[in-house]
N, C-alpha and C positions, 0 to 999 in steps of 0.2 A: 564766552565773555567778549566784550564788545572793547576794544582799545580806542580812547581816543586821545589824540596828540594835540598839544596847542598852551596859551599861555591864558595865564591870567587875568591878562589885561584884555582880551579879544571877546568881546561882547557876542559875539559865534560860536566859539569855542566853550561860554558859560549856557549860551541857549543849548547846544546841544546835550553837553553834562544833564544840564535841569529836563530837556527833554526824554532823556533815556532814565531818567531816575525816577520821574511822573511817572514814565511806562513801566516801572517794577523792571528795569534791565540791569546787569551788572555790567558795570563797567571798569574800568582802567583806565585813570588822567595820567597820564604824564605830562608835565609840566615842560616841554621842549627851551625854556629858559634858564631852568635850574643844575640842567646837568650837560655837559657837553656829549656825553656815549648818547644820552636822549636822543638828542638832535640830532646825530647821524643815523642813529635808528631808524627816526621820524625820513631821511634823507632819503637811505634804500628805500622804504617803501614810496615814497613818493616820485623815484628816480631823480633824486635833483632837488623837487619843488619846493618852495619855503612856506605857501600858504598853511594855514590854518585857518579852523581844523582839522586833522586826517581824522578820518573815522577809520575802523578796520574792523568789520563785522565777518566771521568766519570766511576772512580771507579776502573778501571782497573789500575793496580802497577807495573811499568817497573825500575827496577833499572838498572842502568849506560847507557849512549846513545852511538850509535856507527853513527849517522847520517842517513842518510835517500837517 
């Protein structure tokens, strides 16, 4: 399953959801807005960084989506 982190409002973070959802992939939103344990989640894996979206696909960390 494919984690990806990001808000609502980030027109990236909804291209990407729609993108893996086209492709028949499962995935995991977490909404890094809605819960503060999110967000540090969201923080380890990115060391720090605040952009969105993180993708987190079997381990591998892509932040921001530019489409496919």
């Amino acid at each position: 399953m494919v984690t990806i982190f990001g808000k609502d409002s980030c027109p990236y973070t909804n291209a990407a959801r729609d993108d893996y959802s086209k492709r028949g992939i499962a995935i995991e939103y977490v909404n890094v807005k809605k819960n503060a344990a999110d967000l540090e989640r969201m923080l380890r894996v990115t060391n720090g960084r605040r952009q969105v979206p993180v993708i987190v696909d079997e381990g591998k960390v892509t932040i921001g989506f530019g489409g496919t």
